[in-house]
C-alpha positions, -999 to +999 in steps of 0.1 A: +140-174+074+119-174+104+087-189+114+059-161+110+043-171+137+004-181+145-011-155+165+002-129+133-018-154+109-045-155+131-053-119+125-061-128+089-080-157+097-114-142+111-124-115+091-160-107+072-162-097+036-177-066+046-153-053+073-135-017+071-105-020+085-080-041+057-064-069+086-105-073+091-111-083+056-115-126+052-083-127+035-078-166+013-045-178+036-016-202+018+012-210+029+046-221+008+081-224+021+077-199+052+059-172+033+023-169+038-001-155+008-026-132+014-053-130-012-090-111-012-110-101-040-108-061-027-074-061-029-056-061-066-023-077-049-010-108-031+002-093-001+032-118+012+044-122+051+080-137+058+100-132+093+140-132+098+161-117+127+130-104+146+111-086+115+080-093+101+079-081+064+050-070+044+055-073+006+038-070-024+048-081-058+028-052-083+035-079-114+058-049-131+083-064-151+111-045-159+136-066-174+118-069-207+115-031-209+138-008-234+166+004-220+153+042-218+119+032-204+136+010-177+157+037-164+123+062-165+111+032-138+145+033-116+143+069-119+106+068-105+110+041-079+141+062-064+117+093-062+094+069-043+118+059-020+130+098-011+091+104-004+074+073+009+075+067+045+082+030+057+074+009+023+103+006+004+101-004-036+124-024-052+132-048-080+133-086-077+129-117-095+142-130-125+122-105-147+130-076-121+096-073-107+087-038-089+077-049-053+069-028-021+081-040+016+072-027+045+092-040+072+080-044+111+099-053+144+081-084+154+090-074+194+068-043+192+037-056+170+003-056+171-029-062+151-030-023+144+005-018+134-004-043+112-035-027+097-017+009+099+016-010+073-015-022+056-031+006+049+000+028+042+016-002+021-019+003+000-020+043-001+020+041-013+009+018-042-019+039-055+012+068-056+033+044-071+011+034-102-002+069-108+034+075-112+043+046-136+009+050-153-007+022-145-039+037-131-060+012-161-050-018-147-050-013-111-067+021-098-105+009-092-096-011-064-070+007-050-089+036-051-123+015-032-098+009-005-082+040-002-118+058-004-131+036+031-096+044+045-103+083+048-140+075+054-129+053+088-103+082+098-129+109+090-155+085+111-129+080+141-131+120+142-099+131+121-098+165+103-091+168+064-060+188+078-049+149+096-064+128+067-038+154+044-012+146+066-013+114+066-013+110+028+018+130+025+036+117+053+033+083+054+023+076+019+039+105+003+011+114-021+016+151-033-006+175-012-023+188-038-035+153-048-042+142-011-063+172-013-079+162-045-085+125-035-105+137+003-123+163-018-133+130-040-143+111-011-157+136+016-170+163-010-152+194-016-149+221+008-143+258+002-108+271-011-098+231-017-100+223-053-081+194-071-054+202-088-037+179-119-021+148-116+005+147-090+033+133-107+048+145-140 
């Protein structure tokens, strides 16, 4: 494994409790055999950073153990996680660890990035996660501050002068949140607007 480098660290180093923009955030920084830990209060996960072969990878483990689950309900989780996979741009899910933890990964080339390619794998690691546990049913445990985050993160893009039509977009495309929930979740955030009503959940 690679060294992640300083200047990548750095961009975690210097942040305000109150800033928008997630890689702005004064993150808790720890370092432990070439992975470094990311921890704030805001965020409900421990986002991890590694390097190898010229890619910077952004994980999270969501503390989803599978192992210990029955037989049927594990498969209902593979099954899900596959689903993901098909409609999630960039993150990948996966299972690892001795219990067969559900983690996300976005992987970067190191050559080509910067501080808002990082905040951008940020953001759409966090928007994939909030479609991940609506889909496993976890909204209980982790949906409050996922949702806090993903509520500033359509405020900034509706601030820096996007349309709902380019907020939509980017929920489905990059995050792959259903469109009628994408519309449901800006309606939430921005107020609803005429002929867009929220629809049920978006995964059954």
């Amino acid at each position: 494994m690679a060294e992640l480098g300083d200047e990548i660290v750095k961009w975690f180093s210097d942040g305000t409790d109150d800033a928008k923009r997630l890689i702005n955030l004064k993150w808790d920084i720890r370092k432990a055999d070439e992975v470094v830990y990311l921890t704030n209060g805001k965020v409900p996960f421990v986002i991890m950073l590694s390097a190898d072969d010229g890619t910077v990878h952004v994980t999270v483990d969501t503390g989803v153990e599978t192992a210990v689950l029955e037989l049927r309900n594990r498969l209902s989780v593979y099954r899900t996680l596959l689903i993901i996979n098909r409609r999630v741009e960039l993150v990948k899910f996966m299972l690892d660890g001795l219990n067969e933890n559900v983690f996300a990964r976005v992987d970067l080339e190191r050559t080509v990035l910067t501080k808002d390619i990082m905040d951008e794998a940020l953001n759409v690691l966090l928007s994939s996660l909030y479609y991940a546990i609506k889909a496993l049913k976890l909204e209980e445990q982790f949906s409050t501050q996922v949702m806090e985050r993903i509520t500033m993160m359509i405020q900034d893009m509706q601030k820096e002068g996007k349309s709902r039509k380019e907020i939509e977009t980017y929920l489905v495309t990059k995050a792959g949140i259903e469109e009628d929930e994408a519309r449901k979740l800006i309606d939430q955030v921005l107020g609803a607007s005429a002929g867009e009503q929220g629809t049920e959940s978006m995964y059954r």
